[in-house]
DSSP file (Angstrom, degrees, kcal/mol; ACC not computed):
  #  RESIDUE AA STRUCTURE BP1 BP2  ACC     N-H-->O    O-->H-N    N-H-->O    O-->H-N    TCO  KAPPA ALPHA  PHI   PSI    X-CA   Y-CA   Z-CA
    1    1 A X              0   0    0      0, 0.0     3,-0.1     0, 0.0     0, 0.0   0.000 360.0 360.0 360.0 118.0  132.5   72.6  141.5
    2    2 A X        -     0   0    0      1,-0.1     2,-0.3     3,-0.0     3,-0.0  -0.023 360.0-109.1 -26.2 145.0  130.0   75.6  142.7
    3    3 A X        -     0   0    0      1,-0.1    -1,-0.1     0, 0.0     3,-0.1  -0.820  36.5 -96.8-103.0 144.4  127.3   74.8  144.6
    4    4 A X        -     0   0    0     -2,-0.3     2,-0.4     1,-0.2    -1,-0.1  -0.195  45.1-107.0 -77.6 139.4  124.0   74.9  143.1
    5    5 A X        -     0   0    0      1,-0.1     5,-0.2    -2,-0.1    -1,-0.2  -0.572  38.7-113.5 -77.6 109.9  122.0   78.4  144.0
    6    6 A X        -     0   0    0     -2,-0.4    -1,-0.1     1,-0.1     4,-0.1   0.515  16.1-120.7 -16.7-164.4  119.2   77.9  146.5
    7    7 A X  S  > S+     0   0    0      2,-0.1     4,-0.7     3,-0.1    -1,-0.1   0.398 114.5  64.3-118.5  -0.8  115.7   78.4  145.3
    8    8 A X  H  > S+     0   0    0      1,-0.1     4,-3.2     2,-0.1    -2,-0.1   0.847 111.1  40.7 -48.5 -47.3  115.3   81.1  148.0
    9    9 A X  H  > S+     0   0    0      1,-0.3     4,-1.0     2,-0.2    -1,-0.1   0.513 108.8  53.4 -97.1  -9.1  117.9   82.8  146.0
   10   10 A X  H  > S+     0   0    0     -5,-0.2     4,-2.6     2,-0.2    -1,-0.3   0.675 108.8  54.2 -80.2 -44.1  116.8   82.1  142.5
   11   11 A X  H  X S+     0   0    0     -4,-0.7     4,-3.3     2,-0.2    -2,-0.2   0.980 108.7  47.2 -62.8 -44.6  113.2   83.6  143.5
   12   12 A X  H >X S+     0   0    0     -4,-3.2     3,-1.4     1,-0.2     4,-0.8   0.988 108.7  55.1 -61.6 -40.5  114.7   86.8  144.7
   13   13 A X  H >< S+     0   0    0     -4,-1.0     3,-1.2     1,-0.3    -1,-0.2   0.916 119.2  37.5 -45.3 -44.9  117.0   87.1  141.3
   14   14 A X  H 3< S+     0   0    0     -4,-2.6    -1,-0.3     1,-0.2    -2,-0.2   0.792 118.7  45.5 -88.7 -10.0  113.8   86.8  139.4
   15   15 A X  H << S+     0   0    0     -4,-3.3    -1,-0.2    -3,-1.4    -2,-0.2   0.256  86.3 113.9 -72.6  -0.7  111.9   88.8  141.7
   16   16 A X    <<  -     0   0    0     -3,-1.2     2,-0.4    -4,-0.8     7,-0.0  -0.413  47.2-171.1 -89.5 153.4  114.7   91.3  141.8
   17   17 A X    >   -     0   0    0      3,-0.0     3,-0.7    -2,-0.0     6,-0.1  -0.848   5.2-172.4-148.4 104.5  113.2   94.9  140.0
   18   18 A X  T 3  S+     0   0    0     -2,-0.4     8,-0.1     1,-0.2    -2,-0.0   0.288  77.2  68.5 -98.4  23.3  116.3   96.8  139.7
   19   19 A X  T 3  S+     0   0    0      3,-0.0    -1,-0.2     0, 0.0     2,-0.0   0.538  74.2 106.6 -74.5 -19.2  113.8   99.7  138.6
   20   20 A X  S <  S-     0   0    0     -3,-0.7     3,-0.5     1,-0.1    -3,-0.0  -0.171  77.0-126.2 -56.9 146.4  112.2  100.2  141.8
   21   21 A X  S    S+     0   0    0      1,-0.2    -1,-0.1    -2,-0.0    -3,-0.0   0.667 112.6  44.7 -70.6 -15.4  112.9  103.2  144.0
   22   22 A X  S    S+     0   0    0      2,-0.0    -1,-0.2     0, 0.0     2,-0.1   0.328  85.3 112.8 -95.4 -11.6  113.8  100.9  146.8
   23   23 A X        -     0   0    0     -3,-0.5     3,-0.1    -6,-0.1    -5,-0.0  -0.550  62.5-124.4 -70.0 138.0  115.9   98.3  145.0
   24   24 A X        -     0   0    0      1,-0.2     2,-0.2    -2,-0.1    -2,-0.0   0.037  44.7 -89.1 -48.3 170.2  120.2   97.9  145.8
   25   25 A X     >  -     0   0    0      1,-0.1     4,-4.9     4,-0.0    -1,-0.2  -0.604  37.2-112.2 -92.4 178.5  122.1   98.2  143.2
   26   26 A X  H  > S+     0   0    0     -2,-0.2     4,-1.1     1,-0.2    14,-0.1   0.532 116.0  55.9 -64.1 -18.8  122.8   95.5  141.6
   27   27 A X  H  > S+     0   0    0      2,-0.2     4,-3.1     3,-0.1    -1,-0.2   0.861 114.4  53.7 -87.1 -54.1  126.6   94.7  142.2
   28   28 A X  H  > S+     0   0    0      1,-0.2     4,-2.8     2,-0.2    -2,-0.2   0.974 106.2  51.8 -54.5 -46.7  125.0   95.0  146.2
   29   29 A X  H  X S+     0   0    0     -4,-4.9     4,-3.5     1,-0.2    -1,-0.2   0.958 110.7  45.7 -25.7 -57.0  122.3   92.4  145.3
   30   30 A X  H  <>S+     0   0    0     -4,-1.1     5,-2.0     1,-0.3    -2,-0.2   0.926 115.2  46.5 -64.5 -46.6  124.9   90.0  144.0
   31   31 A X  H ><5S+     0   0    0     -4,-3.1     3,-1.3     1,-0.2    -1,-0.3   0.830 106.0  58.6 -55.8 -35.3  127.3   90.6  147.0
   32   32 A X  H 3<5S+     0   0    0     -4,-2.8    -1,-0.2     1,-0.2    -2,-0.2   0.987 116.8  33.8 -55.6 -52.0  124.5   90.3  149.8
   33   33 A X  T 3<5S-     0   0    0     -4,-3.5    -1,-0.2    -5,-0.2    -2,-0.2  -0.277 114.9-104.8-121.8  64.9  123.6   86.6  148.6
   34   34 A X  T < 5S+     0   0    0     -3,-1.3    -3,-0.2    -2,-0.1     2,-0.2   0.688  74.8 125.2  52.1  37.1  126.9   85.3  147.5
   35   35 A X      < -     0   0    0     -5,-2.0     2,-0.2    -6,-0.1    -1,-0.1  -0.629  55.4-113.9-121.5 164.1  126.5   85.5  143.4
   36   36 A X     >  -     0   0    0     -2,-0.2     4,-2.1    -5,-0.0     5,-0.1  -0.513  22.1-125.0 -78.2 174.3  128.2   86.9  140.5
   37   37 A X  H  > S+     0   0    0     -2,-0.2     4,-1.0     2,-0.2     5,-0.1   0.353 124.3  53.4 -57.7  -9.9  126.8   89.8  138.2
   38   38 A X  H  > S+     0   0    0      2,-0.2     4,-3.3     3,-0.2    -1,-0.1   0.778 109.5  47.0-106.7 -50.1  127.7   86.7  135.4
   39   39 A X  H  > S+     0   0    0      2,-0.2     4,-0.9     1,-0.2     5,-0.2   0.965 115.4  47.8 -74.6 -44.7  125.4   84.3  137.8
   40   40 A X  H  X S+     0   0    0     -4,-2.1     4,-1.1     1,-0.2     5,-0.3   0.995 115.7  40.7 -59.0 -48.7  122.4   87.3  137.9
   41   41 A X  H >X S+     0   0    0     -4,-1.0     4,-3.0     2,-0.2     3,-0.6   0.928 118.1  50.0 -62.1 -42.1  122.3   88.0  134.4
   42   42 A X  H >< S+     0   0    0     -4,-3.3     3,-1.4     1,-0.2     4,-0.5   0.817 118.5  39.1 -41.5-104.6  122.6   83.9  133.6
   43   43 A X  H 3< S+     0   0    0     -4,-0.9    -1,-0.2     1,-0.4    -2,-0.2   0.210 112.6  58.1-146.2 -19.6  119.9   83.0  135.9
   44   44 A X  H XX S+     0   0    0     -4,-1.1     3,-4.4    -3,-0.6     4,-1.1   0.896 113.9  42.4 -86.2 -57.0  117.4   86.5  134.8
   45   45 A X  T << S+     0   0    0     -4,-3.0    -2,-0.3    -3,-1.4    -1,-0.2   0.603 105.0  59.0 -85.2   6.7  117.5   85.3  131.2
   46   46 A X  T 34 S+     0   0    0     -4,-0.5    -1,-0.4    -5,-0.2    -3,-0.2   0.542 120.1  32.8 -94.7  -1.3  116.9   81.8  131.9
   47   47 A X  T <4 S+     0   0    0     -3,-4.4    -2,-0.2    -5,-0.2    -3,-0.1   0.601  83.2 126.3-118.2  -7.0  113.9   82.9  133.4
   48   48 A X     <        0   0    0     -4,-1.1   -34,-0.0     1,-0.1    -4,-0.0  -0.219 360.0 360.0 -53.8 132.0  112.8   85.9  131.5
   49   49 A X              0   0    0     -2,-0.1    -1,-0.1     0, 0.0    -4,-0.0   0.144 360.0 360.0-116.2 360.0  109.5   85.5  130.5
């Protein structure tokens, strides 16, 4: 069973602005804190406002 995604790591995913001139790409995001692309996109639209 996966272990359940911090809430460190939940803030940045929704914090994440992969418009910014300074933002990784996204595939680097995922890799830095241990996600999928499956688990960012999940975890953006559950939060999407």
């Amino acid at each position: 069973m996966p272990e359940p995604l911090s809430l460190t790591t939940r803030r940045a995913i929704i914090d994440f602005d992969p418009n910014a001139s300074d933002s990784p790409p996204i595939t680097e995001f995922c890799r830095h804190h241990g996600i999928t692309r499956t688990t960012f996109y999940a975890i953006r639209k559950r939060y999407k406002t």
